[in-house]
C-alpha positions as CSV (number, residue, x, y, z in Angstrom):
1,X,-19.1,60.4,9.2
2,X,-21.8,62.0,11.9
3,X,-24.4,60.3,9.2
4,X,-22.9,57.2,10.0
5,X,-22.5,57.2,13.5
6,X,-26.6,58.7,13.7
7,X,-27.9,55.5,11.6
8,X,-25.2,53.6,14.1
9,X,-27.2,54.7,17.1
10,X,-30.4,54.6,15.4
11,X,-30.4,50.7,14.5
12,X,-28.9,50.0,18.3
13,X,-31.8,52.1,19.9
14,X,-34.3,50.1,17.7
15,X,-32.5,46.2,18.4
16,X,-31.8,47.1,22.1
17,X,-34.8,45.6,23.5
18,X,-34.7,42.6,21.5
19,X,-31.4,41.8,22.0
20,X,-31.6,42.6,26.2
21,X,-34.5,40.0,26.0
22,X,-32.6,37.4,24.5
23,X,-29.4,38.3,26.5
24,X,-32.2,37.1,29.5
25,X,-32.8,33.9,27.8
26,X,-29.4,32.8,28.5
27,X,-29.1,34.3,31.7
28,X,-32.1,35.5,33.4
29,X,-30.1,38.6,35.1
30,X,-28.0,39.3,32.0
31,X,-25.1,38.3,33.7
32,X,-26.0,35.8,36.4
33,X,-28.7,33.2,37.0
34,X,-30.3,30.5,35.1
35,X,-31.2,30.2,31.6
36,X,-34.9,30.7,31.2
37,X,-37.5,28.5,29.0
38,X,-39.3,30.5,26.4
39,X,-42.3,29.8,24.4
40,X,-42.8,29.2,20.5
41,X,-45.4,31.8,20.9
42,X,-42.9,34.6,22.3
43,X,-40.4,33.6,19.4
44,X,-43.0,34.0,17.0
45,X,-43.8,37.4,18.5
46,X,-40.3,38.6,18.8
47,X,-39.9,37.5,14.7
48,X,-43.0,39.9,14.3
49,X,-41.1,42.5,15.9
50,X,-37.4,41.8,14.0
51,X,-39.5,41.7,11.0
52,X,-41.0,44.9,11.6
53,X,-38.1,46.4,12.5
54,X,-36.4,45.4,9.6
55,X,-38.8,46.6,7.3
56,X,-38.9,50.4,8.8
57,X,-34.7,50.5,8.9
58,X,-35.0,50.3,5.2
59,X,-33.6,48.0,2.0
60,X,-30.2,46.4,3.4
61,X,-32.0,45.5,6.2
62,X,-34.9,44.1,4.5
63,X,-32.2,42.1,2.4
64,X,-30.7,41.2,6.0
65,X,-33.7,39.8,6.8
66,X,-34.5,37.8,3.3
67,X,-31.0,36.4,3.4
68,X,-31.7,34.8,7.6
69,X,-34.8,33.3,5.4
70,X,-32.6,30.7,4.1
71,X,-29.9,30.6,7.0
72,X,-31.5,27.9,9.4
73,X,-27.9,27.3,10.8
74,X,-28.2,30.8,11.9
75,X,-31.4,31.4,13.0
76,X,-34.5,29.0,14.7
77,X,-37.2,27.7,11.6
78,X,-39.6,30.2,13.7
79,X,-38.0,33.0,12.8
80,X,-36.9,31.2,9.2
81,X,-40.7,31.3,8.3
82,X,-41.0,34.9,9.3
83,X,-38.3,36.8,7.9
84,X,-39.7,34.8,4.3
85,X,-42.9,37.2,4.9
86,X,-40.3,40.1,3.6
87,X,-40.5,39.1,0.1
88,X,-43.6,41.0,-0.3
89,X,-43.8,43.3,2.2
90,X,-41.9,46.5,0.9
91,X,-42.8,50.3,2.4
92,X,-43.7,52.3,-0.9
93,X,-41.8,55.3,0.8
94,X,-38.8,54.0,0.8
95,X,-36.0,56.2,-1.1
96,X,-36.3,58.7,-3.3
97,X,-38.7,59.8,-6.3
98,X,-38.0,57.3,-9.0
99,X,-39.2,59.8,-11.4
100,X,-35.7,61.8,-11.0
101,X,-34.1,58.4,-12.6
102,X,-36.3,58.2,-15.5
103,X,-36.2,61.5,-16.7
104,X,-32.5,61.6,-16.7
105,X,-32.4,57.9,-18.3
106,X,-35.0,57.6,-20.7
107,X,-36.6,61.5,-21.3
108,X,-35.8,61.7,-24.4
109,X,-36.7,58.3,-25.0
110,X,-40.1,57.5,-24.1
111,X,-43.0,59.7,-23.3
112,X,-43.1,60.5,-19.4
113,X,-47.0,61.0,-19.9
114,X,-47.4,57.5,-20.6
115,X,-45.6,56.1,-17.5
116,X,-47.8,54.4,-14.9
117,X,-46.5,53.0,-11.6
118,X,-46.9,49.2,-10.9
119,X,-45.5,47.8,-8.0
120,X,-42.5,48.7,-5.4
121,X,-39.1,47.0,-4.4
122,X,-36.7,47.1,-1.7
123,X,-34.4,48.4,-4.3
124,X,-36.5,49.5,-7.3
125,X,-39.8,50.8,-8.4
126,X,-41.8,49.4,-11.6
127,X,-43.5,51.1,-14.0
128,X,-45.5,50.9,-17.9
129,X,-44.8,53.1,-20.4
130,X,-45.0,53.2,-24.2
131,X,-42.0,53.0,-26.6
132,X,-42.7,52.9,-30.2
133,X,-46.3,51.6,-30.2
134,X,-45.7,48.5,-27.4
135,X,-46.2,48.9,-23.9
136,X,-43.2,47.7,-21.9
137,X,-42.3,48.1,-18.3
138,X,-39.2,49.7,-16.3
139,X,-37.3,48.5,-13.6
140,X,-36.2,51.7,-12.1
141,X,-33.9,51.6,-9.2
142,X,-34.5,54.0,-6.5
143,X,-32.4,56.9,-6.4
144,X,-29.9,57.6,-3.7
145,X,-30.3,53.9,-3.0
146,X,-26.6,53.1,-3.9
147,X,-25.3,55.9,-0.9
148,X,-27.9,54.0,1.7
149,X,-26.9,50.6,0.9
150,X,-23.3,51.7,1.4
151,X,-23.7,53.3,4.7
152,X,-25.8,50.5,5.8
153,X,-23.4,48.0,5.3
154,X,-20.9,49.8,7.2
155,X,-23.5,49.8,10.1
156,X,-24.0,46.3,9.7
157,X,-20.3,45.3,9.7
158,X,-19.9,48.0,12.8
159,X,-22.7,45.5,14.5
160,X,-20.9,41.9,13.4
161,X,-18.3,42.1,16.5
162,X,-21.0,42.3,19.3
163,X,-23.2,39.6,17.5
164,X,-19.7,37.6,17.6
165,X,-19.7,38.1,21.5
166,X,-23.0,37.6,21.6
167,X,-23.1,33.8,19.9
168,X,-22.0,30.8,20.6
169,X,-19.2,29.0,18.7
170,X,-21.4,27.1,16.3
171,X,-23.1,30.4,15.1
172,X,-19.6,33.0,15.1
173,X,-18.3,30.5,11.8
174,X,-21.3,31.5,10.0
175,X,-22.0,34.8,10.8
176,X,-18.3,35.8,10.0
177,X,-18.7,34.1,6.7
178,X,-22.3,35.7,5.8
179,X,-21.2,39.0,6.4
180,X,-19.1,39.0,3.9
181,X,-21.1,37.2,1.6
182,X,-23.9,39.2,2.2
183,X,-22.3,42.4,0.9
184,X,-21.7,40.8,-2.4
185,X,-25.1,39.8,-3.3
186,X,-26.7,42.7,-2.2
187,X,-24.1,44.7,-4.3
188,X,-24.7,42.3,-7.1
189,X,-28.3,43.4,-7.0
190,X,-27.5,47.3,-7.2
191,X,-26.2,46.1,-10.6
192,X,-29.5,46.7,-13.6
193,X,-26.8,46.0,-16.6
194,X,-25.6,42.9,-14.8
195,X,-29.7,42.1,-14.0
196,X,-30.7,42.4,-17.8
197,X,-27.3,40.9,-19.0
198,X,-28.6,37.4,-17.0
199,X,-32.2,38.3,-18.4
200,X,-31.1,37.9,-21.7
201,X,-29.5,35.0,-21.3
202,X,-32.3,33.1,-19.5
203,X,-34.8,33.9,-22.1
204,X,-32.0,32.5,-24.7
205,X,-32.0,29.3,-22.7
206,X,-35.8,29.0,-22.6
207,X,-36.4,30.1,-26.9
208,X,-37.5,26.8,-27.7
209,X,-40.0,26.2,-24.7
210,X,-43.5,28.1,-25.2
211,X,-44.3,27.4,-22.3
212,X,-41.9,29.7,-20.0
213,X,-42.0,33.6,-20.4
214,X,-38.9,35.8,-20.1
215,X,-39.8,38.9,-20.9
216,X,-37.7,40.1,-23.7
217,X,-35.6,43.3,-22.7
218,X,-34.8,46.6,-25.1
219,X,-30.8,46.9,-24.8
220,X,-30.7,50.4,-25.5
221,X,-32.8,51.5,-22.5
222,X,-31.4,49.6,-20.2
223,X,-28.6,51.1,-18.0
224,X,-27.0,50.7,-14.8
225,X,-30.1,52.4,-13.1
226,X,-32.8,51.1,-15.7
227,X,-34.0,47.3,-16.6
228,X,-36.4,47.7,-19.8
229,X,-38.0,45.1,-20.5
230,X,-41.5,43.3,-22.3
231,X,-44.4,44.2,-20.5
232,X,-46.3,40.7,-20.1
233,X,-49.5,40.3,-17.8
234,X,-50.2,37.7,-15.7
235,X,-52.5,36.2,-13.4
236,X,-50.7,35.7,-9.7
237,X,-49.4,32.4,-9.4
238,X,-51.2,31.3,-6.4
239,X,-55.2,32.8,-7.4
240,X,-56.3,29.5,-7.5
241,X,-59.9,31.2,-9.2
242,X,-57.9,32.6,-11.3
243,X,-56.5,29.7,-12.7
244,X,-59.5,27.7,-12.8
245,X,-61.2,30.2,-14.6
246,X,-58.7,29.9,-17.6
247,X,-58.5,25.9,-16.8
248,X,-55.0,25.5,-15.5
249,X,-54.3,22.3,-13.3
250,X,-52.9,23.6,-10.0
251,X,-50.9,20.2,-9.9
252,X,-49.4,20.4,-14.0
253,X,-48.5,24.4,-13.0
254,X,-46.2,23.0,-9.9
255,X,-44.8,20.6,-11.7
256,X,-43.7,23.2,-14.4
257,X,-42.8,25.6,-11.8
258,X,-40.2,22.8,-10.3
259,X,-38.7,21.6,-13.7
260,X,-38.0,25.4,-15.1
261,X,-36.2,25.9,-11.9
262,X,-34.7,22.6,-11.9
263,X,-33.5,23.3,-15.6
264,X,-32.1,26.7,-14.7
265,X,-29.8,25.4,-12.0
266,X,-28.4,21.9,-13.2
267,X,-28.8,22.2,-16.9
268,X,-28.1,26.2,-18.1
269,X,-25.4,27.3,-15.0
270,X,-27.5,30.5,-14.6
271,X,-30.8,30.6,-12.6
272,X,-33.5,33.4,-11.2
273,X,-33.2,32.9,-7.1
274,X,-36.1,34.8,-6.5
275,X,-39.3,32.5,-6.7
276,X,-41.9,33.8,-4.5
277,X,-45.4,34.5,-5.4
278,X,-45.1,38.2,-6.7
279,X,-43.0,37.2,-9.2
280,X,-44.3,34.3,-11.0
281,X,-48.1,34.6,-12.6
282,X,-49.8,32.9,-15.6
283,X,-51.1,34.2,-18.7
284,X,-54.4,33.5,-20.0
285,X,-53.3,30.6,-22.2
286,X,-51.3,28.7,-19.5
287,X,-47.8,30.1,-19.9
288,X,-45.3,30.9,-16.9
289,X,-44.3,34.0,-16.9
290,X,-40.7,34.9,-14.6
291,X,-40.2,38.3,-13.2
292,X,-37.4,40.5,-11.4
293,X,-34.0,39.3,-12.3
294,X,-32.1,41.1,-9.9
295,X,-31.7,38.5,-7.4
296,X,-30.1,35.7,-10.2
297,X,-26.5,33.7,-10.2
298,X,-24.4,32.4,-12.5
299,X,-22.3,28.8,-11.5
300,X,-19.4,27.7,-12.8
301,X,-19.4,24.3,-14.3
302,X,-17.8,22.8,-11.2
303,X,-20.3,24.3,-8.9
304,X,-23.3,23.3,-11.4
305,X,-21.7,19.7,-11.2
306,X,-21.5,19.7,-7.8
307,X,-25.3,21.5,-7.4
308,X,-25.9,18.1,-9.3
309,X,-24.6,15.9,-7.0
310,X,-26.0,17.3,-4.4
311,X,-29.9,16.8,-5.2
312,X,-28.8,13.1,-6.8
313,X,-27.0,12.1,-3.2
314,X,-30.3,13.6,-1.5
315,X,-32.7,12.1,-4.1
316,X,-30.9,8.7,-4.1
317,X,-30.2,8.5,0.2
318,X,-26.6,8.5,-0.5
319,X,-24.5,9.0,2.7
320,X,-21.4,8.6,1.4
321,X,-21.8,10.8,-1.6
322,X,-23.8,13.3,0.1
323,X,-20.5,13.6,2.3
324,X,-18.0,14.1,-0.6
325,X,-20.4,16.7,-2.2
326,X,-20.5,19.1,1.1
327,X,-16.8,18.8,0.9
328,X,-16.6,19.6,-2.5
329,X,-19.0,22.5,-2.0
330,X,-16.9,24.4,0.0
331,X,-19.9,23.4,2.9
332,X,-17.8,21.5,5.0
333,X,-14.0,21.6,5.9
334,X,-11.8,19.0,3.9
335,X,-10.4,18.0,7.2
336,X,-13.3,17.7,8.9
337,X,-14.2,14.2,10.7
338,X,-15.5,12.4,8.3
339,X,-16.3,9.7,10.5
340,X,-18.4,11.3,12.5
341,X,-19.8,13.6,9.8
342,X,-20.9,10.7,8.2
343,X,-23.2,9.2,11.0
344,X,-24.6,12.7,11.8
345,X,-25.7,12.3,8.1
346,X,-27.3,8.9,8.8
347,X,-29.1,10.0,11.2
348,X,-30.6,12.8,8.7
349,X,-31.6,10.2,6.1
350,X,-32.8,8.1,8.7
351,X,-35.3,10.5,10.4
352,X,-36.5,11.4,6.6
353,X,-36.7,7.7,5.9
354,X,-39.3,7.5,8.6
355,X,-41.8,10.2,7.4
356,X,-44.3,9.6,4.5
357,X,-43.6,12.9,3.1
358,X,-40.7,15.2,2.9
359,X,-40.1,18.3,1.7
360,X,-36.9,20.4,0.5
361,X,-37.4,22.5,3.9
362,X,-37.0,19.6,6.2
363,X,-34.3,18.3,4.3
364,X,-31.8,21.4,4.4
365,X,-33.2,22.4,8.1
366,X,-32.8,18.6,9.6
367,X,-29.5,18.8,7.4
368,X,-27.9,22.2,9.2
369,X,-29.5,21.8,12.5
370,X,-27.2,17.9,12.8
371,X,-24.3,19.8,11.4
372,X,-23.9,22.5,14.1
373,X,-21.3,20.5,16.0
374,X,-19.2,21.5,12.5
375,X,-17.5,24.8,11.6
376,X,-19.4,24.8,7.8
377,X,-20.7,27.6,5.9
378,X,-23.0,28.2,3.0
379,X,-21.3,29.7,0.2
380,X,-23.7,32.1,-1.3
381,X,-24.5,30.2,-4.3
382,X,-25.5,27.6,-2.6
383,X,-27.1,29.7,-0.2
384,X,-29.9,31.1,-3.6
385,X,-30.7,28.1,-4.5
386,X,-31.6,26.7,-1.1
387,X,-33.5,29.8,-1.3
388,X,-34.8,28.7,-4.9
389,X,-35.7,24.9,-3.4
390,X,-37.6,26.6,0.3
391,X,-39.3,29.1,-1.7
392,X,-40.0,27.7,-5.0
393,X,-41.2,24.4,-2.9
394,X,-43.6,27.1,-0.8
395,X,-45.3,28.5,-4.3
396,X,-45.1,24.4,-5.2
397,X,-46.9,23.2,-2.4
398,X,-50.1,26.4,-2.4
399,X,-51.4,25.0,-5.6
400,X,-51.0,21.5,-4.2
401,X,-51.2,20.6,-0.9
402,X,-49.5,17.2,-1.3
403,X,-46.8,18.1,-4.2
404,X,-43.8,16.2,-4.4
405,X,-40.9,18.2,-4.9
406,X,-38.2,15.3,-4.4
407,X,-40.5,12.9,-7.0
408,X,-40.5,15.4,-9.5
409,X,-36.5,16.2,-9.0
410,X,-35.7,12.7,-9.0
411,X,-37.7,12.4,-12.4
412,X,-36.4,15.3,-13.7
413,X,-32.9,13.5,-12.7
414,X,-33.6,10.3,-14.7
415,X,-34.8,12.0,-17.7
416,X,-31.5,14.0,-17.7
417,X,-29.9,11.3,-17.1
418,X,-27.8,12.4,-14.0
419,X,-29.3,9.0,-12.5
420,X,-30.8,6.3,-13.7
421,X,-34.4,4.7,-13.1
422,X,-35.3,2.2,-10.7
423,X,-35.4,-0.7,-13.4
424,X,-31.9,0.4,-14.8
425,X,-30.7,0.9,-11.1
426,X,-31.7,-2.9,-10.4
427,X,-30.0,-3.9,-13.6
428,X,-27.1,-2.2,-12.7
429,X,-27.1,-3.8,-8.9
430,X,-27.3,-7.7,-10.9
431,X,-24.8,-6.7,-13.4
432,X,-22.3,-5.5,-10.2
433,X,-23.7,-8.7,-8.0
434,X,-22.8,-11.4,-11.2
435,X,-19.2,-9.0,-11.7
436,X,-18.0,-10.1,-7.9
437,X,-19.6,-13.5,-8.2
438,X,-17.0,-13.5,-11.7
439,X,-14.2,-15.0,-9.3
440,X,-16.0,-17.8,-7.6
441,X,-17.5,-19.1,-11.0
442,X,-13.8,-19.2,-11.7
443,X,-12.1,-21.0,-9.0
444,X,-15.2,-23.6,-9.2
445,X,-13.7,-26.2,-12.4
446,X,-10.3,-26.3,-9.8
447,X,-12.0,-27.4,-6.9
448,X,-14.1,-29.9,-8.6
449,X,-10.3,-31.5,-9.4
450,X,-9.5,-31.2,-5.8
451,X,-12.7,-33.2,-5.1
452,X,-12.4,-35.9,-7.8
453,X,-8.6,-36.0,-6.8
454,X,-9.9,-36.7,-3.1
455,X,-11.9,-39.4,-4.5
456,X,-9.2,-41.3,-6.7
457,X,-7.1,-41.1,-3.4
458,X,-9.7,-42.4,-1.2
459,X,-9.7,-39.3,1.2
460,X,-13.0,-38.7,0.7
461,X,-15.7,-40.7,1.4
462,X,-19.3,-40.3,0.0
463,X,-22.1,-42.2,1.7
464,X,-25.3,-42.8,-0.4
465,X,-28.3,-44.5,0.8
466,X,-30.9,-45.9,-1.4
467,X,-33.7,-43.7,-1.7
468,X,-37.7,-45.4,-2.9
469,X,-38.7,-44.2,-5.7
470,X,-41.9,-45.8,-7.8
471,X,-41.1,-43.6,-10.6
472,X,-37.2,-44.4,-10.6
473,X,-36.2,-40.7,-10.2
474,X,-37.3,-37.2,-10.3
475,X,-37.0,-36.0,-13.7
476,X,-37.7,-32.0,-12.1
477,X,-34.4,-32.1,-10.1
478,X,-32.7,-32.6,-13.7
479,X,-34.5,-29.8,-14.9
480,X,-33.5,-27.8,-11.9
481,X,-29.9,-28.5,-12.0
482,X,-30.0,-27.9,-16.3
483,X,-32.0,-24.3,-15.6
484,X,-29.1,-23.7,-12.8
485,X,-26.2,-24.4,-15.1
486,X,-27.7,-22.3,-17.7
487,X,-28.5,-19.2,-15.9
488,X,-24.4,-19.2,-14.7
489,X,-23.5,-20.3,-18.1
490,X,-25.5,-16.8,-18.9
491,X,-23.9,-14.7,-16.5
492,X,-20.6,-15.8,-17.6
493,X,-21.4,-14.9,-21.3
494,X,-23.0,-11.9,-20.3
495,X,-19.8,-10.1,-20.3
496,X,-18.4,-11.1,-23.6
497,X,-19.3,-9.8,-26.9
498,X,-21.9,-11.9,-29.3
499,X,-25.4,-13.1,-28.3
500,X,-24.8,-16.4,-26.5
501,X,-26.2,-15.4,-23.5
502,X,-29.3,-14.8,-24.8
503,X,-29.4,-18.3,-25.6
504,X,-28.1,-19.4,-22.5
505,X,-31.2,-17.6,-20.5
506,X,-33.8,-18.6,-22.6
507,X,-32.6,-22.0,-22.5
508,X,-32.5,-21.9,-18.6
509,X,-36.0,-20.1,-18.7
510,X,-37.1,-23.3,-20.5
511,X,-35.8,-25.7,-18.3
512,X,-37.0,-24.1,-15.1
513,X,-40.3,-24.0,-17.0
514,X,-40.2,-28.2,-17.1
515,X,-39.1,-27.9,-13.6
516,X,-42.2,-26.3,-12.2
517,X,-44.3,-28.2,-14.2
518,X,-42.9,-31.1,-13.0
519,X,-43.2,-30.0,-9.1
520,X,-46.9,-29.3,-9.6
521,X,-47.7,-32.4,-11.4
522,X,-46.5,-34.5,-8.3
């Protein structure tokens, strides 16, 4: 317990500053006077700071940090973009001697002599070894890590009353729910059986495409503590030399890098939420290669349905649908006001309508920043892969500048057939046009009796006037009127069985033939 209430003190002392200076923002005497006008350049520099921070308080915070990366209803895109820089930027000192882990896990297993370190985690350290003949690499997670994640998260929930006090309405209904939320994906992570159980099953869902590396894992030396797994190399994703130098098209690479990930989400129900440069490279033939699992999530098929929905409704501008689908994703409230929901959501495709290029980032941050006059929340699978679309979209966009991430998902869409092309999409808009025009056809053979009868009765009268004509009529308005009845005489057949409409249309493309050619001959 004096641990606890040490690290307690410790995090206030290093946030104090920080938070007194935002505390002045609102009120420049902390608790009188004006609000006060601050910079872009002093947020950036305060993100610098929290980033820092972050980074020397150790792994849960680090994870804090990552998870406010992807929280733009939480915190401004200036310190969205900063707190994205902690992907990569992991002290090597952090925890204990990994060594400890693999001698207990895997001594009698593989030689120790062989083991060479690689790289370093938040969570885990990465090494090469050898094991019968192959090289393969170990995901070893640090030790003692389990006890500091603990205590931190205790800290962390100690903190979440005073950031309560300390935020306005909008901001308490998501920080309430990402605590919680937060605890089970870092916790989640801590989990090496449950990382190389998703592993496996991701490289199962990718056997019959060459082009996509999962590195294979060894079953029987993986643990709770240990990932083993393939040991593939790679050049890094974004070494744009690199790639040239073993002729990979910067453009064709994105383009794969979006559809995998695409794939993984909407079409398996299990997909790796952790995209960023140092853990995607290519091999020298052209292949992807995927790394570190631990950050990964399972849907169920309700959620992958609705994950569907949502990139159709986005891809396709559908308000209405786009509604129902934050609804159904737990984002929004059922009883929210749809009414005014829906024009917030307008106003979102509206003000992407506008630009000539948009990205998954402006999307979900014009999105959350409309909805803050809401109570929503971002369930945390639909928190990683927002994360997936921002980060994937940032690799996306370094090998080219002016990649289309909502092209390629709307032709990912139609090739899956979760909507349908623009050709089919017109066909579809006629076919619904000629169903409602079904009635009026209808109704038309009755009130040509009504008309005739008016006639007979004399309670109509129709006044014609001799028209000159050296040709003794116009032989194209017959044509016109023959081409007119066919195409209806079509559109009524179109929705019985047998071919006649076929007829019917080429018959009516005939006649409006003769009745152009007529028109231009006069």
């Amino acid at each position: 317990m004096r641990g606890y209430y040490l690290r307690y003190v410790q995090v206030l002392l290093r946030f104090f500053p920080l938070a007194i200076a935002f505390l002045r923002d609102r009120r420049r005497f902390l608790l009188f006077g004006p609000s006060r006008q601050v910079s872009t350049a002093v947020h950036r520099d305060r993100a610098q700071q929290l980033t820092e921070t972050m980074l020397d308080l150790g792994p849960a915070f680090i994870k804090v940090g990552q998870v406010l990366s992807t929280r733009p209803d939480i915190v401004p895109p200036t310190y969205v973009e900063e707190f994205a820089t902690l992907q990569d930027e992991v002290p090597e000192e952090a925890g204990g001697d990994p060594m400890t882990v693999v001698e207990a896990e895997l001594e009698d297993t593989i030689d120790l002599e062989t083991l060479e370190p690689v790289a370093g985690g938040s969570l885990a350290f990465v090494y090469t070894a050898e094991y019968e003949s192959e090289r393969i690499a170990l995901k070893v997670r640090r030790p003692g890590i389990v006890a500091v994640i603990e205590r931190d998260l205790r800290v962390i929930r100690g903190f979440v009353p005073l950031l309560l006090l300390l935020a306005d309405k909008r901001q308490r209904y998501s920080i309430e729910n990402l605590a919680g939320d937060f605890e089970d994906i870092i916790l989640e992570e801590l989990d090496f059986a449950r990382e190389s159980s998703i592993m496996a099953e991701i490289d199962d869902n990718f056997a019959d495409d060459d082009r996509i590396i999962v590195p294979d894992t060894y079953p029987d030396l993986c643990s709770e503590r240990v990932v083993a797994m393939e040991y593939v190399e790679g050049r890094k994703i974004t070494n744009e030399r690199a790639l040239a130098a073993v002729g990979i098209e910067p453009t064709e690479m994105a383009t794969l890098i979006a559809r995998t990930y695409l794939k993984m989400g909407l079409i398996d129900g299990v997909f790796h939420a952790d995209p960023h440069p140092g853990n995607l490279s290519v091999t020298d033939d052209g292949r992807l290669v995927i790394y570190d699992y631990g950050m990964s999530q399972r849907l169920t098929a309700d959620e992958q349905a609705d994950i569907t929905a949502l990139y159709r409704t986005l891809v396709r501008r559908d308000v209405d649908g786009l509604l129902n689908t934050l609804i159904a994703l737990e984002v929004l409230d059922p009883a929210v006001d749809r009414v005014q929901v829906r024009r917030v959501l307008e106003l979102v495709i509206e003000n992407l309508e506008g630009r000539s290029e948009v990205t998954w980032r402006q999307i979900i941050t014009e999105l959350f920043a409309r909805l803050h006059e809401f109570p929503f929340r971002i369930p945390p699978n639909v928190m990683l892969l927002m994360r997936v679309g921002t980060v994937g979209e940032g690799v996306c966009r370094t090998l080219d500048p002016d990649f289309d991430f909502l092209g390629v998902t709307r032709s990912f869409l139609v090739d899956h057939g979760f909507i349908q092309s623009e050709l089919e999409t017109l066909l579809s808009d006629v076919r619904g046009d000629l169903r409602e025009s079904l009635p009026v056809l209808a109704r038309t053979p009755a009130r040509f009796d009504t008309v005739f009868g008016q006639l007979e009765r004399g309670e109509l009268v129709v006044r014609t006037e001799p028209v000159e004509s050296p040709t003794g009529g116009d032989p194209a308005v017959g044509y016109a009127v023959l081409a007119g009845a066919l195409f209806v005489a079509a559109s009524v057949l179109l929705f019985h069985e047998g071919s006649l409409e076929i007829v019917a249309g080429i018959g009516g493309l005939l006649s409006l033939g003769q009745y152009l050619r007529k028109r231009r001959h006069q």
